[in-house]
C-alpha positions in Angstrom: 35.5 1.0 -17.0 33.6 -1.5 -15.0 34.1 -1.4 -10.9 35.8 -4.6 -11.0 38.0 -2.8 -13.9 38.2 0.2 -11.0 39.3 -2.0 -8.4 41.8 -3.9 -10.0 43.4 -0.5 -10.9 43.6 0.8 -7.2 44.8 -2.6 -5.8 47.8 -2.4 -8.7 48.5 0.6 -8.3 48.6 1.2 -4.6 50.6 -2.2 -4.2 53.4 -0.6 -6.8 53.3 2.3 -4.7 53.6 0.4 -1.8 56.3 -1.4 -2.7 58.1 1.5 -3.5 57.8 3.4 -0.6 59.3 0.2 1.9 62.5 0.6 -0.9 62.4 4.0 0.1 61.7 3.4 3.9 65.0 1.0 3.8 67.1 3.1 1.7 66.6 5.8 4.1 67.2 4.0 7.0 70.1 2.2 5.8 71.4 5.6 5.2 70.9 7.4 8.6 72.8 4.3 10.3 75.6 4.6 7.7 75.2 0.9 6.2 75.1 0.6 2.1 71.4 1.8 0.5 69.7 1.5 -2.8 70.1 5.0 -4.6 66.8 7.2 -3.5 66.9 9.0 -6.5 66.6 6.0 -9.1 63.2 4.8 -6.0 62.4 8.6 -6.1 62.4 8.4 -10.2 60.3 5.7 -10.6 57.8 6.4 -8.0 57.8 9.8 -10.2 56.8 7.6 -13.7 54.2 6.6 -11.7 52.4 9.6 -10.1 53.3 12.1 -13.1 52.2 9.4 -15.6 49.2 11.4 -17.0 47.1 8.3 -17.7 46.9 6.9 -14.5 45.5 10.3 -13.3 42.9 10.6 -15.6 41.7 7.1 -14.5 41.7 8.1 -10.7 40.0 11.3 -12.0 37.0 8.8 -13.7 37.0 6.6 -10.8 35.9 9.3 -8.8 33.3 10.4 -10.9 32.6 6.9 -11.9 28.4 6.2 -11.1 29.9 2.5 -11.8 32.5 2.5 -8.8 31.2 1.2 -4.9 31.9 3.9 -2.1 34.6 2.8 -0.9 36.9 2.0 -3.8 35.7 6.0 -4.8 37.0 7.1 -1.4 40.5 5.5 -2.5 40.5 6.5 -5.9 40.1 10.2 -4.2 42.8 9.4 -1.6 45.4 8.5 -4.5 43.8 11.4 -6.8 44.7 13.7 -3.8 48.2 12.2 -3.7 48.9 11.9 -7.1 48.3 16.1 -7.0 50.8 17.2 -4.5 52.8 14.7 -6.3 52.8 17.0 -9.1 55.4 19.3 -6.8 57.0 17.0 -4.5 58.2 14.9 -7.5 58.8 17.4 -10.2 62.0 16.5 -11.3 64.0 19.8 -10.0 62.1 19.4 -6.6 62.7 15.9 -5.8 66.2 16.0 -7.1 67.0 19.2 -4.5 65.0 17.5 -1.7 66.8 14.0 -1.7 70.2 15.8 -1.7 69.2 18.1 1.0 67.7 14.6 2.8 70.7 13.2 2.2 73.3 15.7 3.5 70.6 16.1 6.8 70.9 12.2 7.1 74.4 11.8 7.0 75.1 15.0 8.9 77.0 14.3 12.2 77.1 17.0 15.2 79.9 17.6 17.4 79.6 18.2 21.0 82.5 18.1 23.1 85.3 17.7 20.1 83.5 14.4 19.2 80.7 12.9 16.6 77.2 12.2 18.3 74.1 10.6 17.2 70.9 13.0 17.2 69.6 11.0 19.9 73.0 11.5 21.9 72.6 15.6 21.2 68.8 15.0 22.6 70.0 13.1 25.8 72.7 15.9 26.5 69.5 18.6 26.1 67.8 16.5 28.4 70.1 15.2 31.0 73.7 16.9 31.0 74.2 19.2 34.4 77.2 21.4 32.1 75.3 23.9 30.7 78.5 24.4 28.6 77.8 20.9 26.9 74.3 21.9 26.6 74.8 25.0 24.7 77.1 22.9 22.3 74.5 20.7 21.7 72.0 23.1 21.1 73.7 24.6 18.3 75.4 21.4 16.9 73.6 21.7 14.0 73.9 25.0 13.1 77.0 24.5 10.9 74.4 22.4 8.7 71.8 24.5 8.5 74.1 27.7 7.1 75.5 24.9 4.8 71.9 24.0 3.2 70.0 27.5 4.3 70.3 28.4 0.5 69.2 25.1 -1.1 66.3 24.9 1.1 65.3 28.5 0.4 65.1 27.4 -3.4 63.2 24.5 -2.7 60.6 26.5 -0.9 60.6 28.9 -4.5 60.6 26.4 -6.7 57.3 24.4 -4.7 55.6 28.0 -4.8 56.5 28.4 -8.2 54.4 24.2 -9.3 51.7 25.2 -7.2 50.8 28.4 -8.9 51.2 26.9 -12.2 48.7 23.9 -10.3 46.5 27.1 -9.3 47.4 27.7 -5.5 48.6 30.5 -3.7 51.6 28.8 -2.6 52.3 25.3 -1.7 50.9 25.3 1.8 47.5 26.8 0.3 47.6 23.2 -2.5 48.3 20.9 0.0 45.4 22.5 2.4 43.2 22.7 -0.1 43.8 18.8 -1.0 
């Protein structure tokens, strides 16, 4: 490939990644304020036929090592390479199905304090500003009922992460994601 051929490829792909990601930015947002959102999984699966697509990872891995590519369309190259690796975990399909449900439940998770449904923000304010310490200890463990509810989910998503990034040939999956 040419460096006009290399650059071309970045810009396309980084703008369909792009793109993406503000669907996914929305969807999430929409979801934490309770309004209607596009389904995160189906975003989530087709940002996935992107990065685990192994074709456009063998061209990132060429544009690096390309002696026909300027310096700075290598340093992007390497910056999506680098993605498109911890991608490898974060969207295998068991992984990214577990995390969007566990996103989901935390997003749509609602503490009580005081008999009633607050915001985060509310539960934050209370921390901050209530005299009662009564209300404040309620608010400090609001959330507790959600995370014995997703402590188990969470603690296979942490195996199952190990478990890509040895097969990737890291330690663990803090050890790939440091070494990226």
């Amino acid at each position: 490939m040419s460096d006009i051929d290399y650059k071309e490829f970045l810009e396309q792909l980084e703008a369909r990644l792009e793109k993406l990601s503000i669907r996914l930015g929305r969807a999430m947002y929409n979801l934490s304020i309770g309004e209607e959102a596009e389904d995160i999984n189906e975003i989530q699966r087709k940002r996935s036929e992107i990065y685990l697509d192994p074709e456009n990872f063998e061209k990132l891995t060429q544009a690096v090592h390309s002696s026909a590519i300027d310096p700075l369309s290598r340093t992007a190259a390497n910056r999506l390479r680098r993605s498109f690796t911890l991608n490898q975990v974060n969207l295998h399909p068991d992984v990214f199905e577990l995390q969007n449900a566990l996103r989901q439940e935390i997003i749509r998770f609602k503490p009580l304090v005081g008999g009633a449904e607050v915001s985060r923000a509310e539960v934050r304010e209370i921390l901050e500003k209530e005299d009662h310490e009564r209300l404040r200890r309620e608010a400090f463990y609001s959330e507790l009922p959600l995370a014995v509810k997703i402590s188990g989910r969470v603690l296979k998503l942490i195996k199952l992460r190990r478990d890509i990034a040895r097969d990737l040939g890291a330690e663990n999956y803090p050890e790939l994601v440091l070494s990226l």
